[in-house]
C-alpha positions as CSV (number, residue, x, y, z in Angstrom):
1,X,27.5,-30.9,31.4
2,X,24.8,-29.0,30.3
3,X,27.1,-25.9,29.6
4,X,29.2,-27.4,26.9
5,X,26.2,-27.5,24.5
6,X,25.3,-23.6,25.2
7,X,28.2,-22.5,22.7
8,X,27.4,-24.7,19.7
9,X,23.9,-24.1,20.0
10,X,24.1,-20.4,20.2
11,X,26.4,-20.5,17.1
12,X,23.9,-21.9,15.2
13,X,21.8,-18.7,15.3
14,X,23.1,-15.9,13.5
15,X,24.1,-12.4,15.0
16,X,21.9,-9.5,13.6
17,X,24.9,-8.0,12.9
18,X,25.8,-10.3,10.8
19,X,22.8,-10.8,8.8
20,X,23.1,-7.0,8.5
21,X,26.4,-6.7,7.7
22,X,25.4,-8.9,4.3
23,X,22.8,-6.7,3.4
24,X,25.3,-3.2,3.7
25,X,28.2,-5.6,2.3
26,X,25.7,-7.0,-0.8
27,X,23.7,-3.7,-1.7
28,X,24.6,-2.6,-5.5
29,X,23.4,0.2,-7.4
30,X,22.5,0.1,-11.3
31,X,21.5,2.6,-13.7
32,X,20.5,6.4,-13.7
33,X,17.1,8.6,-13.1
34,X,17.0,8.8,-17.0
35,X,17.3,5.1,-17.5
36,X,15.8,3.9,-14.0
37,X,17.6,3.1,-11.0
38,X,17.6,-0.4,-9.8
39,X,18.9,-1.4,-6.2
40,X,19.7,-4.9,-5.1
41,X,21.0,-6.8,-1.7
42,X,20.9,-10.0,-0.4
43,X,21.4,-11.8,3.2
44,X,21.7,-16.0,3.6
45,X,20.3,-17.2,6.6
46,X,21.4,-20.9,7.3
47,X,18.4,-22.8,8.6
48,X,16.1,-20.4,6.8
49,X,13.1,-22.3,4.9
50,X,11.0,-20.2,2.0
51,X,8.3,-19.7,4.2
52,X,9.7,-18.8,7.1
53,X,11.8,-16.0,4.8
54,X,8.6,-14.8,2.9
55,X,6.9,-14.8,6.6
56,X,9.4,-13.1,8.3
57,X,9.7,-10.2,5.7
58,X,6.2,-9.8,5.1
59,X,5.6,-8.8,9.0
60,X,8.6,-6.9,8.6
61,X,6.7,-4.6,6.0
62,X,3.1,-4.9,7.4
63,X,5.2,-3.4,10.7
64,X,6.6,-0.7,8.1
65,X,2.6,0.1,7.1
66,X,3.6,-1.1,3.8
67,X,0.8,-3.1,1.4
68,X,0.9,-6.4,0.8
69,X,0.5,-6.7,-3.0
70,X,1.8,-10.5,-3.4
71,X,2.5,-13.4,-1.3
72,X,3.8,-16.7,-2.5
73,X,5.4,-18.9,0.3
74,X,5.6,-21.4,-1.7
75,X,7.4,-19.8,-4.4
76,X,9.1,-17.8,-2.4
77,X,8.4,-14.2,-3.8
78,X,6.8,-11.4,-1.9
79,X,6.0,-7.8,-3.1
80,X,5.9,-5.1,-0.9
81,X,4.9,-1.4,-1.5
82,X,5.1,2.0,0.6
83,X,2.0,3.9,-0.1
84,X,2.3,6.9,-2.2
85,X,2.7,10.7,-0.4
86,X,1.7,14.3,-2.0
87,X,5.6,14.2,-2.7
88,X,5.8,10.4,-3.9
89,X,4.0,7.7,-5.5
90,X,4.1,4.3,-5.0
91,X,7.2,2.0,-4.6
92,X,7.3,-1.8,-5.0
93,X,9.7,-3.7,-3.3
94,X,10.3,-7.0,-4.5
95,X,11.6,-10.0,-2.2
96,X,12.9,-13.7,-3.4
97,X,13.8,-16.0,-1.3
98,X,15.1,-19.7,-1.9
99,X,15.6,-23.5,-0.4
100,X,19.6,-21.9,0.9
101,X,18.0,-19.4,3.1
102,X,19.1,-16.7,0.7
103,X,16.8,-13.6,0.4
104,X,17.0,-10.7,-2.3
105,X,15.5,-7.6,-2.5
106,X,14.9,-5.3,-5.3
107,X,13.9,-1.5,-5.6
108,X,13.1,-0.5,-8.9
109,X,12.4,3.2,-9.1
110,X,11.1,4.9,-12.0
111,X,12.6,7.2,-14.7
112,X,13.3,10.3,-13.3
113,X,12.9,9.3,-9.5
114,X,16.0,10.2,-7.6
115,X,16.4,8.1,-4.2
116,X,19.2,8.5,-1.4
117,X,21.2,5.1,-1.7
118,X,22.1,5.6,2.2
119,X,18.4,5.7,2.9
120,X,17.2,2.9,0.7
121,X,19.8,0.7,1.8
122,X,19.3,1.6,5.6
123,X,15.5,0.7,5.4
124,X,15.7,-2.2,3.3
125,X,18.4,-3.6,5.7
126,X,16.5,-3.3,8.8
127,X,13.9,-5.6,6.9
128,X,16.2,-8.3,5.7
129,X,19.0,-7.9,8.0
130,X,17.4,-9.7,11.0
131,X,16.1,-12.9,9.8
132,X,16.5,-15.8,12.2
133,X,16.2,-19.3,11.2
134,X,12.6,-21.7,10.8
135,X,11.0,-24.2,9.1
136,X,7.8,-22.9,9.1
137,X,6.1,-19.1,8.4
138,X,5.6,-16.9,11.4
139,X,1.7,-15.9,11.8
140,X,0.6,-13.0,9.8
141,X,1.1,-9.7,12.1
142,X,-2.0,-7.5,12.4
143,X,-1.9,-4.1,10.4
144,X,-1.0,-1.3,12.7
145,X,-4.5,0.8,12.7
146,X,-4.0,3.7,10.9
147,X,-6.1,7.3,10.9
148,X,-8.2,7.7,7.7
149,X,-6.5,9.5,5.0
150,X,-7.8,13.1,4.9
151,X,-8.2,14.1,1.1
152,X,-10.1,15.8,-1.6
153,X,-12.2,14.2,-3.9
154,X,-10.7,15.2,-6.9
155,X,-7.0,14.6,-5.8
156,X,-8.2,10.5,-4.5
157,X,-9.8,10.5,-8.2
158,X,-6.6,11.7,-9.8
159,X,-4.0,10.1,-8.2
160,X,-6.0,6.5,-8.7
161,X,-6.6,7.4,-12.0
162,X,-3.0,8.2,-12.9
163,X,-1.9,5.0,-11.1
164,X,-4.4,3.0,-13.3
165,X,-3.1,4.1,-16.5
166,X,0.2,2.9,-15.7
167,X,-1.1,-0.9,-14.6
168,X,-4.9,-0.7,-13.5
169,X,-4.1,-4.2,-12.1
170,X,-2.7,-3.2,-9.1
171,X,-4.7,-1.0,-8.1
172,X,-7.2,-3.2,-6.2
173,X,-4.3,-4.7,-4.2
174,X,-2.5,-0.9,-3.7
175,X,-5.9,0.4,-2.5
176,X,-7.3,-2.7,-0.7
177,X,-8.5,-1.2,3.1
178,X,-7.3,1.6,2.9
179,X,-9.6,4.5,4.7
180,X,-10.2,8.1,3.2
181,X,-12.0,10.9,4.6
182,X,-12.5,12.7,1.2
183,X,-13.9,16.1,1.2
184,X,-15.7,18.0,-1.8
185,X,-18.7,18.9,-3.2
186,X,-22.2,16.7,-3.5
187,X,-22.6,15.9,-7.0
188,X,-26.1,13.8,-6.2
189,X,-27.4,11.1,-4.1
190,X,-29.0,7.5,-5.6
191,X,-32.2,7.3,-5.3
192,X,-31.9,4.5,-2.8
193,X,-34.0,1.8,-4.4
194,X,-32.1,-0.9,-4.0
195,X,-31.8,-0.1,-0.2
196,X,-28.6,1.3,-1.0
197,X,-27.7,4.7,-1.1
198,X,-24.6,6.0,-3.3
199,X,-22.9,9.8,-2.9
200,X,-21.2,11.0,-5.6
201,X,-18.6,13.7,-5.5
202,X,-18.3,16.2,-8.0
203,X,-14.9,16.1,-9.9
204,X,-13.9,19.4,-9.9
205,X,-14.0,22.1,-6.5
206,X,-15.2,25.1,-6.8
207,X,-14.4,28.2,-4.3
208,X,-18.3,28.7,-4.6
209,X,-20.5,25.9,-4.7
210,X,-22.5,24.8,-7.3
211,X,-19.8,26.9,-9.9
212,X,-18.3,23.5,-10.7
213,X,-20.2,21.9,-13.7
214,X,-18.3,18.6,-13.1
215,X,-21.4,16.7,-12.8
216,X,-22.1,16.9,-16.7
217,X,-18.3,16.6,-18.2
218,X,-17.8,12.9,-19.5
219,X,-15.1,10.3,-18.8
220,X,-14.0,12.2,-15.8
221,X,-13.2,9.9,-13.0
222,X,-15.2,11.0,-10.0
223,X,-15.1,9.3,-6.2
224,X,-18.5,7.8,-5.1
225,X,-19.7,6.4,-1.6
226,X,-21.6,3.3,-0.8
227,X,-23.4,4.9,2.6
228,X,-23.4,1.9,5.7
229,X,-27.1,1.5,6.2
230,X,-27.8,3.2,9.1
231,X,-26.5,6.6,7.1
232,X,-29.8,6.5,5.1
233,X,-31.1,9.7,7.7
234,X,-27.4,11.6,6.3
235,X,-28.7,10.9,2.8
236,X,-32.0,12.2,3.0
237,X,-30.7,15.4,4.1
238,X,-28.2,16.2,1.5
239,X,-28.8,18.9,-0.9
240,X,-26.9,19.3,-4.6
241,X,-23.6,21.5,-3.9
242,X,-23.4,20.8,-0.3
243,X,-19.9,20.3,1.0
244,X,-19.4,17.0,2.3
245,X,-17.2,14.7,4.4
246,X,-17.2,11.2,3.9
247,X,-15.0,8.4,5.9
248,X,-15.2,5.0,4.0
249,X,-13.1,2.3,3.2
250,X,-11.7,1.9,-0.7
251,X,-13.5,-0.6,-2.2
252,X,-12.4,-0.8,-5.9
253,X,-11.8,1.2,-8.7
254,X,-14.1,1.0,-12.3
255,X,-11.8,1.7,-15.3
256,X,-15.3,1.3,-17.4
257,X,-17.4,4.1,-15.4
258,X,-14.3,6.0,-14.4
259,X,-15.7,5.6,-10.9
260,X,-13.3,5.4,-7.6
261,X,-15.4,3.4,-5.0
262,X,-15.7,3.6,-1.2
263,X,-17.6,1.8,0.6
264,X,-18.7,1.7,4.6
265,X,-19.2,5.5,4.5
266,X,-20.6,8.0,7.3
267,X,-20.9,10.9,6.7
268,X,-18.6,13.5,9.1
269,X,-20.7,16.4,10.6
């Protein structure tokens, strides 16, 4: 007897072929690198609540090492983002999912980006094209630990800053966590009153130290380090000029001061 049910039951879960066939089958192109190009797919998932959808696709991404920049399992509306390369900067992927179980993705990529359809289809379907039926969302995966970003001061400081001028909003969420080794030049060290000591990196590098007059040129955005408090030894010792490593975490960036903020820092002998 209890064979007859194992069919029907079974049925009601779809293949992952099939969900993935729907995402290959549903992908469409739009516009040009001089206009933008646009890419969009769906999948429909019988069973498939909001939540679970938004869930499922958000610990498809976090899996991905892609940034979480808005949730809303209620709404049912999720944006994704891979972080930005020396080659690329960042792109948003946008998920909507409704009360049929249908999900839709959207790349948008900016005028004069060129992408590989293949590609962009093959990695958006390996997101989308495995959901699996539930009421309720799955629980938040953990971030894969990552190794700190190794870069210079005055590329972190540029690339932030050229992010910011396009929508300084996102920023914060882009940036949240993320950790830099940045390397460069001391600029100068706070004076530690408040029990907190800052190091500031110059803005400019110079092939011989102290060359680089960044510390006196205005509305230049410059990276600067909250020290962790047992650092206060490290901060005592540094001199003007000195070349420096520093591994923090990004803590925000101020459009006002033209200051990119870490904070959490230690300095790397």
């Amino acid at each position: 007897m209890k064979g007859r049910f194992l069919v029907p039951l079974l049925l009601l879960i779809p293949s992952v072929s099939a969900v993935a066939g729907q995402c290959e089958d549903n992908f469409v192109k739009r516009g040009n690198p001089l206009t933008g190009t646009e890419y969009f797919t769906s999948t429909t998932t019988k069973g498939l609540s909001i939540a679970s959808a938004i869930g499922q696709v958000r610990n498809a991404g976090i899996g991905r090492n892609m940034a979480v920049l808005s949730e809303d399992t209620v709404g049912g509306s999720l944006i994704l983002e891979e972080p930005s390369t020396a080659m690329s900067r960042p792109l948003p992927l946008q998920i909507t999912a409704d009360a049929a179980g249908t999900v839709t993705a959207t790349l948008k990529l900016r005028r004069g980006a060129f992408g590989h359809p293949d590609t962009i289809k093959k990695n958006i379907c390996e997101m989308i094209g495995s959901l699996q039926p539930g009421k309720t969302a799955p629980p938040r995966s953990a971030a894969p630990k990552a190794l700190p970003i190794v870069i210079g001061a005055p590329q972190l400081a540029k690339e932030i800053e050229t992010q910011a001028k396009e929508n300084a909003a996102v920023v914060a969420d882009r940036y949240k966590g993320r950790v830099y080794t940045v390397k460069g030049s001391n600029a100068g060290v706070s004076d530690g009153k408040s029990g907190k000591y800052y190091v500031t990196f110059q803005a400019t590098t110079s092939l011989i130290p102290g060359l680089a007059d960044s510390d006196r040129r205005l509305f230049e955005t410059r990276v600067r380090c909250l020290l962790r408090p047992d650092q206060k030894a490290y901060a005592l010792t540094l001199r003007a000029n000195d070349r420096i490593q520093l591994t923090g975490v990004f803590d925000e960036y101020n459009d006002t001061d033209f200051v990119v903020e870490l904070k959490d820092c230690v300095g790397v002998r």
